[in-house]
C-alpha positions in Angstrom: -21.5 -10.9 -44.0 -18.2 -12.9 -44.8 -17.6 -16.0 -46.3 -16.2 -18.9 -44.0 -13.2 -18.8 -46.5 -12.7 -15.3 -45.9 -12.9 -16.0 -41.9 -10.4 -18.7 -42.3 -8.0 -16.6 -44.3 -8.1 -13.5 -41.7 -7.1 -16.3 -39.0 -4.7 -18.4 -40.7 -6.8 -21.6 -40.5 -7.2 -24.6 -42.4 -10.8 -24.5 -43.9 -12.3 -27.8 -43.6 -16.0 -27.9 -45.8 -17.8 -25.5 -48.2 -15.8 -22.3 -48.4 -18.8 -20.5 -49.6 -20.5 -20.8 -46.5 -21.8 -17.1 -45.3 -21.7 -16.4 -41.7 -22.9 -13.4 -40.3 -22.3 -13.8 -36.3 -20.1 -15.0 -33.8 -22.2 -17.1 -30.9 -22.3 -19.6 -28.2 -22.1 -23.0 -29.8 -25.5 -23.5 -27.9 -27.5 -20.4 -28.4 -25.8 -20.2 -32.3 -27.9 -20.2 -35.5 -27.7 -20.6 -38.7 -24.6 -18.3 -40.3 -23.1 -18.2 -37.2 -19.4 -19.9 -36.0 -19.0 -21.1 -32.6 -16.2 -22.0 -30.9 -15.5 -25.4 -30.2 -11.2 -26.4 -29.0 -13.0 -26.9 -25.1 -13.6 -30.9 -24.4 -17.3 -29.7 -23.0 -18.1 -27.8 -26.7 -16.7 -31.3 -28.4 -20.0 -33.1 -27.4 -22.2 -30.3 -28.5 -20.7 -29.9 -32.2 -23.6 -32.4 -33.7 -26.3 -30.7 -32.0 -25.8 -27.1 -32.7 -27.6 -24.9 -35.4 -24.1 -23.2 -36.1 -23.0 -23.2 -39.6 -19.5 -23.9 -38.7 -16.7 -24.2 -35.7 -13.4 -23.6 -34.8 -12.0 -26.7 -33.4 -8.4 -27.6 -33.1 -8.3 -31.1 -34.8 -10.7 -31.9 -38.2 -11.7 -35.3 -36.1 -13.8 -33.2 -33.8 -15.7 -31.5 -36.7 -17.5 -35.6 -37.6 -19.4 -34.2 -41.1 -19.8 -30.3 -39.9 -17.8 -27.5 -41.7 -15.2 -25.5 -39.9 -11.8 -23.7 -39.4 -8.7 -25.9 -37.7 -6.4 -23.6 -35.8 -3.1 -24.2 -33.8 -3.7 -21.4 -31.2 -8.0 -21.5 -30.6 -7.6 -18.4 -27.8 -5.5 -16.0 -30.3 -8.2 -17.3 -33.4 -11.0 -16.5 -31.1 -9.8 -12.6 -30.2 -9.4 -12.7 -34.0 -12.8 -13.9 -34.7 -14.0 -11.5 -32.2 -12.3 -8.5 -33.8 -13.7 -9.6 -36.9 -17.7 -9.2 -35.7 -16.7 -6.5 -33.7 -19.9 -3.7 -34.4 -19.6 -1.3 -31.7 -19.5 2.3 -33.0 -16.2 3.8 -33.1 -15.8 7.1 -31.8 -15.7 10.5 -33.2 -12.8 12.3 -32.6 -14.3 15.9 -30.9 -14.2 18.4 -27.9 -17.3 18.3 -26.3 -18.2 22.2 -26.1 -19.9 20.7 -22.1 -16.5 20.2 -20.9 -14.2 22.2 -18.9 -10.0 22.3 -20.0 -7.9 24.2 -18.5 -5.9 26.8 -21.1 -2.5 25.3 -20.6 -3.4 21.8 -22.4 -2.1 21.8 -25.6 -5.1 20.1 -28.1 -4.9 17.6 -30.4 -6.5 16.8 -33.3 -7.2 13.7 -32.5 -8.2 14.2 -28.7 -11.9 12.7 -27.9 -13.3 14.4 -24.9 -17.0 13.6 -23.6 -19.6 15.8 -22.1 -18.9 17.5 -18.4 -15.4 16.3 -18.4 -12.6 18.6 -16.9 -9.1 18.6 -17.5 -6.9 20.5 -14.7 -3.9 22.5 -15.3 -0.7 21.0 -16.8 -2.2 17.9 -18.0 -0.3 16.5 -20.5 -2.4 14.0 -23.0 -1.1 12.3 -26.0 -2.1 11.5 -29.6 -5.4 9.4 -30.0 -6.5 9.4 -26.5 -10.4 8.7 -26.2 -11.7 10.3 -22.8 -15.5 9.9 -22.2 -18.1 11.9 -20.1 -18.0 12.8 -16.6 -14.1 12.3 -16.4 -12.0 13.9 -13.9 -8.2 14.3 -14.6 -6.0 16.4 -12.3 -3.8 18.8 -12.2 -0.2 17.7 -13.6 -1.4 14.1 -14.7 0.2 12.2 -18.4 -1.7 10.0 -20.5 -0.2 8.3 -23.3 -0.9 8.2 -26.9 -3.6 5.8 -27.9 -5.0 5.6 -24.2 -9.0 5.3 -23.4 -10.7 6.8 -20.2 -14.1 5.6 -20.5 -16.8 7.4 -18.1 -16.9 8.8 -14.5 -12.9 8.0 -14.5 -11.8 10.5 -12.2 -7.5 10.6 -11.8 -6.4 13.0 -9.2 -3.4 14.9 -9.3 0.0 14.0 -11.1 -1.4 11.2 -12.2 0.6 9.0 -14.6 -0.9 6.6 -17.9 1.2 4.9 -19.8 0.5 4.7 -23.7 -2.4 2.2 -25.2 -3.7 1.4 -21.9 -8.0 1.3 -21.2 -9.1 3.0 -17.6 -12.8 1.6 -17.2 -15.9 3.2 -16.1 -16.0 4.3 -12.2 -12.4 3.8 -11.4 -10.7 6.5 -9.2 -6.5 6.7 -9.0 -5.0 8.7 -7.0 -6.8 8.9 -4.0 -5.4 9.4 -0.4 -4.2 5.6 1.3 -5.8 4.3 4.7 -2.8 5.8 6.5 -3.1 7.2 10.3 -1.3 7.1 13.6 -3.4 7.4 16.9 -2.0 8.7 19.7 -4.1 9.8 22.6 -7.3 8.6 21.4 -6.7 11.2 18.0 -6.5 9.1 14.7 -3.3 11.9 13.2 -4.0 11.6 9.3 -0.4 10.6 7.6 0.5 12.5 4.1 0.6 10.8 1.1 2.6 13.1 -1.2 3.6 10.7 -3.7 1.7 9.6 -7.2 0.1 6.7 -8.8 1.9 5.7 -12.2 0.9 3.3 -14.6 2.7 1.8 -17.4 1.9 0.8 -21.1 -0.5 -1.4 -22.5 -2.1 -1.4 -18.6 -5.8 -2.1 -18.3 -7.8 -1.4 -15.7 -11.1 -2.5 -15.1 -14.4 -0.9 -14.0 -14.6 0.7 -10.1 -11.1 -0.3 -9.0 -9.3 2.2 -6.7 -5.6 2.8 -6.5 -4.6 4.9 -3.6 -1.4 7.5 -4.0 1.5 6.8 -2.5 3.1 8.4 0.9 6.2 7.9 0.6 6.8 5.7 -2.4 5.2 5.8 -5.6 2.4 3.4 -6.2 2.8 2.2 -9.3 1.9 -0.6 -11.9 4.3 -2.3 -14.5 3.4 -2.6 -18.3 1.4 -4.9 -19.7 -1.1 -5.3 -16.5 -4.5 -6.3 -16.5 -6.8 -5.6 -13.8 -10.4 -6.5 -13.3 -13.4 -5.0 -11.7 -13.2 -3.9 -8.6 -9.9 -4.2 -7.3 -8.3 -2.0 -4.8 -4.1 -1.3 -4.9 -3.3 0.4 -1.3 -0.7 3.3 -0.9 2.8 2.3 -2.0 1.9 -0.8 -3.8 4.8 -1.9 -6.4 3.0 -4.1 -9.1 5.6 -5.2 -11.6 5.2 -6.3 -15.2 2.5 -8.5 -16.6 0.4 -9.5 -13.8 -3.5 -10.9 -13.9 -5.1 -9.7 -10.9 -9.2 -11.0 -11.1 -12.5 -9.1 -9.5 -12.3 -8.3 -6.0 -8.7 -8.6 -5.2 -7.4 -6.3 -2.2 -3.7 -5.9 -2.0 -2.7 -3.9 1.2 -0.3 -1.2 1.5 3.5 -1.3 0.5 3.2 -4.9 -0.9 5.5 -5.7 -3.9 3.9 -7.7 -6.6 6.7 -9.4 -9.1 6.7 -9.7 -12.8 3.7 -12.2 -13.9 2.0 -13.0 -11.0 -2.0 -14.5 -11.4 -4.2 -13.4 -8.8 -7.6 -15.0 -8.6 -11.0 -13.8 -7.5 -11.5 -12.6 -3.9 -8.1 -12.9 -2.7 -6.4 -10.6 -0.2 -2.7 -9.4 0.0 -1.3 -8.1 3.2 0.8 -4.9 3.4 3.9 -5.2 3.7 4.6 -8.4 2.1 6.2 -9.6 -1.3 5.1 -12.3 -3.8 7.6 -13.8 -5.9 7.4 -13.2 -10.0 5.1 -16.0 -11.7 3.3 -17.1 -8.5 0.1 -17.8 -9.0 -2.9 -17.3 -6.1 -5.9 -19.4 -6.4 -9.5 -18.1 -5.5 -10.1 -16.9 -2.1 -6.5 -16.8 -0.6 -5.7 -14.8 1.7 -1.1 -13.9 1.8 0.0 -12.6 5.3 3.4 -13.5 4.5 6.0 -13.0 1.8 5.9 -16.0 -1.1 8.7 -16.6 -3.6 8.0 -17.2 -7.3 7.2 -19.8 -9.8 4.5 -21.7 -7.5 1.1 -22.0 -6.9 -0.7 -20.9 -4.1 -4.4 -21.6 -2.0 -6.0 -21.1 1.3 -6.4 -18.8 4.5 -3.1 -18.2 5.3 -2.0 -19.2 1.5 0.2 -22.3 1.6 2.1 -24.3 -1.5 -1.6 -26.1 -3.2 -0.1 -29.2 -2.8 0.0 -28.4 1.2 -3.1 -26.9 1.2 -4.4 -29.9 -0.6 -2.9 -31.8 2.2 -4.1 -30.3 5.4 -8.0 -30.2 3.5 -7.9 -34.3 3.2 -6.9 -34.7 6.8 -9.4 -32.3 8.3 -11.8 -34.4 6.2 -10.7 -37.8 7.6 -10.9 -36.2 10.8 -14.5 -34.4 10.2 -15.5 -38.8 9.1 -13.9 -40.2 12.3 -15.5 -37.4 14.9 -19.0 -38.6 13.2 -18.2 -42.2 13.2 -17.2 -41.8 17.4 -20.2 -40.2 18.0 -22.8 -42.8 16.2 -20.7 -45.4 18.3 -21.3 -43.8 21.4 -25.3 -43.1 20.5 
């Protein structure tokens, strides 16, 4: 238990109330109790300052606060990770060789390797200082990960597999694997090679059950400072550049190029083939079958300019309202 002075201090804040105020948990400003903070810097938390049981807030202006204690910041999302990091009580690992897993003789061990039960390492691998690798992972022959990297459970990297330094692999996800690549001729689906690797940058995370396929004749690869959610799925030869958001259940087709800092919502789909511009962003549900240039938003089925999309939706509806009214005149 910290004081709120002592939270204030650790964020750079401007304490507003009784510094000696003891808080003990970091909650929902509607579930919170007393010795708890709550954020608050959201116009739909503002309202619910007066009623909660919270002990104190972090707010972005003192106005918002009426008689309640709290914290002012300038930045409320980098407090918040602060705040976060401050209540953080999950158990940090232990630094050990599990004696249930298999590595190959050729690793050379560090100190400060973490390696779960019925994991196997293959010949060649190359792992850095610091890396945390949980139970039941996989990592094939040939494959580099960086210092200060996590593979967390069932993460299974095939062959030549590359992980740039202080990135996070999440439970169930599989790189590396063959891309949906074949040519039919006379009724016989011929498989196609892919010979080439999957190789991931720094500070990349990647989130639980996403697949990567390999490349065939490219590299797939993924720039630094990426951040995938669950279940997303990179086809063979996709070239992700620096910085992108790419949300839950995004499919992006083979031999697409991604630019630098594009934003990729929930349940979209990328055709192969096709390049989107650096800082586009993708709103849920859009579906790109052509190439996009940068620096604009995106919606729909085929994705379209918003502002287009927006458009098209209003006249369908005006269409949708006269159909109906022709019909009651008719009846």
């Amino acid at each position: 238990m910290i004081t709120l002075k002592e939270v204030a201090d650790k964020i750079d804040g401007k304490l507003i109330g009784d510094k000696s105020i003891p808080i003990s948990s970091v909650d929902d400003i509607v579930l919170a109790s007393k010795e708890s903070i709550s954020f608050a810097f959201l116009p739909k938390y503002k309202k619910a300052i007066a009623e909660s049981k919270a002990s104190a807030f972090i707010v972005t202006s003192e106005v918002d606060l009426g008689n309640k204690a709290g914290i002012v910041v300038d930045n409320p999302y980098l407090s918040m990770i602060k705040v976060l990091d401050i209540f953080d009580q999950r158990p940090v690992p232990s630094y050990e060789v599990s004696e249930n897993s298999i590595v190959h003789d050729s690793l050379n061990k560090k100190e400060s390797l973490h390696l779960g039960p019925f994991s196997v390492i293959g010949e060649n691998v190359k792992i850095g200082n610091n890396v945390f690798i949980g139970s039941g992972v996989k990592i094939g022959a040939g494959s580099v990960i960086g210092d200060n990297s996590i593979l967390y459970d069932n993460v299974i990297l095939y062959d030549n597999i590359t992980i740039g330094a202080n990135s996070i692999i999440h439970s169930g996800t599989v790189i590396g694997s063959d891309g949906f690549g074949y040519h039919t001729n006379d009724n016989c689906h011929h498989k196609i090679p892919h010979i080439k690797n999957v190789i991931i940058g720094e500070n990349v995370e990647i989130g639980a059950s996403c697949t990567i396929d390999r490349g065939s004749v490219q590299d797939t690869s993924i720039g630094n400072y990426c951040k995938l959610d669950n279940q997303v799925h990179l086809a063979h030869n996709v070239k992700m550049g620096e910085g992108c958001l790419v949300a839950g259940g995004v499919f992006i087709g083979g031999s697409a190029t991604i630019e630098d800092y594009v934003t990729i919502a929930g349940k979209s789909d990328v055709g192969p083939h096709v390049t989107i511009g650096s800082k586009a962003v993708l709103a849920a549900r859009s579906c790109v079958l052509k190439s996009l240039p940068g620096s604009a938003i995106y919606a729909g089925n085929p994705a379209r300019p918003i502002k287009e999309k927006q458009k098209r939706d209003a006249l369908f509806t005006r269409f949708e309202i006269l159909e109906r009214k022709l019909k009651n005149s008719v009846i």
